[in-house]
N, C-alpha and C positions, 0 to 999 in steps of 0.2 A: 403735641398730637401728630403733628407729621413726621417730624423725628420714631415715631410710633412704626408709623403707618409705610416707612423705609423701611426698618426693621424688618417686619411681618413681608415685607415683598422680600425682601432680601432671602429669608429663612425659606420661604416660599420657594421660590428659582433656587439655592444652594441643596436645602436636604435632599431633593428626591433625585439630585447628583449622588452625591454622598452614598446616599442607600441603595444607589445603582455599581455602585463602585462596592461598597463593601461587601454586596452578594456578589458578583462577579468573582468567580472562582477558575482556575485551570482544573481541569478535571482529567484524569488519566485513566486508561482500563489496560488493562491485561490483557492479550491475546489470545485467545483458546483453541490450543493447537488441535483438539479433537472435531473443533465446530468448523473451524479454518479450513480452507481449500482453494489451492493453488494449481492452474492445468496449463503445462506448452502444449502448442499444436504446433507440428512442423510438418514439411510433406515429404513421403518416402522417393525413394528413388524410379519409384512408379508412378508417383504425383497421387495417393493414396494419404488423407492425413493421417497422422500417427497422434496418439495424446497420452501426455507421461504428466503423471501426477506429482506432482514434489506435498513432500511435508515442513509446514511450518515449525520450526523449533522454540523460539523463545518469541515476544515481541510487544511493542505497547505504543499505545496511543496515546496526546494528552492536546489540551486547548482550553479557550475560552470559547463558545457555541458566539457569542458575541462579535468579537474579535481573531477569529480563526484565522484572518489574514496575517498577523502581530504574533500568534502561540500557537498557531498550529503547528503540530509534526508526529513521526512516527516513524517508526527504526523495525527490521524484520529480519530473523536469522532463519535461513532455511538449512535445511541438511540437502548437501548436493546427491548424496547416496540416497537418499530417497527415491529417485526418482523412478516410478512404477508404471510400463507401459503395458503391462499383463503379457507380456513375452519374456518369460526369464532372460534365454541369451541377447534379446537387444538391450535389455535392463542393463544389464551384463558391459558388454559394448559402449553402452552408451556411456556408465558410470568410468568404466576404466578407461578407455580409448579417446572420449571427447570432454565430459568433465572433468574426468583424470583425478576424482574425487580423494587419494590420497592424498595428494598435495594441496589439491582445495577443496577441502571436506564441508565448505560453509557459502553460503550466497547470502549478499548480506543489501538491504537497501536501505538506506536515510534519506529522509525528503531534507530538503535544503531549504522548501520555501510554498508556501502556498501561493498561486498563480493566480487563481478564482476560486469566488467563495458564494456561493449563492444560497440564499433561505429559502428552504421552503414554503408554501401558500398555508401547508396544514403541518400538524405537528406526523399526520400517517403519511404526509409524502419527503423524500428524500434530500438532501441537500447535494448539489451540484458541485463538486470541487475538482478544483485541475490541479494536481501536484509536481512538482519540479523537485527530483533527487537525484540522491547518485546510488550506480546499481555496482555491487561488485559482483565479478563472475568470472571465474578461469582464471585468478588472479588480476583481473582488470577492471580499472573503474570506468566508470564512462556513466556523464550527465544523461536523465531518462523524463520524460513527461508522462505522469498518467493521470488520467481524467479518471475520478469516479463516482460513484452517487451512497452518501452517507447516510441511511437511514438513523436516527437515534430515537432512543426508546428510554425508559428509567435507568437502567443499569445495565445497558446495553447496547453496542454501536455494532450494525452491521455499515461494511464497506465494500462497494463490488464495482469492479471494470473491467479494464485490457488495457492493454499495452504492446507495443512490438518491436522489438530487435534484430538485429542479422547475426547470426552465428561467427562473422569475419571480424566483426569489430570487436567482438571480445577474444580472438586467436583462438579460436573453438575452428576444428578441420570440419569441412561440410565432408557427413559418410559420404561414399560411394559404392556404387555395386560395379564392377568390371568396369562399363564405359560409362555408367549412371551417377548422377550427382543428385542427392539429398535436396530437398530448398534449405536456401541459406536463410528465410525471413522463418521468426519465431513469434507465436502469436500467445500473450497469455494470458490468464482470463483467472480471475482469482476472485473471491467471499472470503473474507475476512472478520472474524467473529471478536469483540472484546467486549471484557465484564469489566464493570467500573471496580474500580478502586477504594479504598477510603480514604 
């Protein structure tokens, strides 16, 4: 009977391990470059912000909602020729002269590591997360941190934050105008749409 009665405890505390583990899933989505939206702010040489839209090209998310610290990550291609500040010739400018988009026609980010992972209280409010990647730009990598807040839904992860950088450390020339210098800080603010996968 007690030999019984270990059993049943044992089975007890083991399965609903078990059953925790083998629904635990990495789940991955697709990016969708139409829902997506990516915007730098930088300040003219007038101290005027300017904001230039970039387009997402390819990208994808994946994790366990559980263990996001352990499987989180996400990789993002942007097209550097995208970038749209509703002024043709500084579009213009900007793609040739500081992107220099022929030769780096892609801006690319991979997270390296999840930093912070926090759940949310309800399933309608968002989850807290600090990412640590690497950003390429202008042919340059350089380590970047960005915090952002992960809504998820059924088939659906919206992700939104900022971030910011200086135009020097990636060999990007600050414009000028005659005696006028550009701001070197870059401020970007992105929504990120992805549908789940199967």
């Amino acid at each position: 009977m007690r030999r019984w009665s270990y059993v049943l405890w044992f089975l007890s505390f083991v399965l609903p391990l078990l059953s925790q583990a083998a629904f635990a899933e990495v789940q991955r989505f697709r990016l969708d470059a139409n829902e997506s939206q990516i915007t730098a702010k930088v300040n003219d040489p007038f101290g005027n912000v300017v904001n230039g839209a970039l387009r997402v090209r390819q990208g994808e998310a994946r994790g366990d909602l559980d263990r996001l610290a352990e499987t989180g990550a996400v990789s993002l291609v942007i097209d550097a020729d995208s970038y749209n500040s509703n002024i043709g010739l500084r579009n213009q400018d900007v793609q040739e002269y500081y992107l220099e988009v022929k030769q780096y026609p892609v801006i690319r980010f991979d997270s390296t590591a999840v930093q912070k992972s926090e759940r949310p209280q309800s399933p309608k409010e968002p989850f807290q997360i600090t990412l640590k990647g690497r950003l390429e730009l202008h042919g340059v990598q350089k380590e970047v941190i960005v915090p952002l807040r992960l809504l998820y839904q059924a088939d659906k992860i919206i992700a939104q934050g900022s971030f910011r950088f200086s135009l020097e450390e990636f060999k990007i020339s600050v414009p000028r105008l005659l005696f006028l210098k550009s701001g070197n800080q870059v401020d970007v603010d992105f929504r990120i749409v992805g549908e789940r996968q199967p």
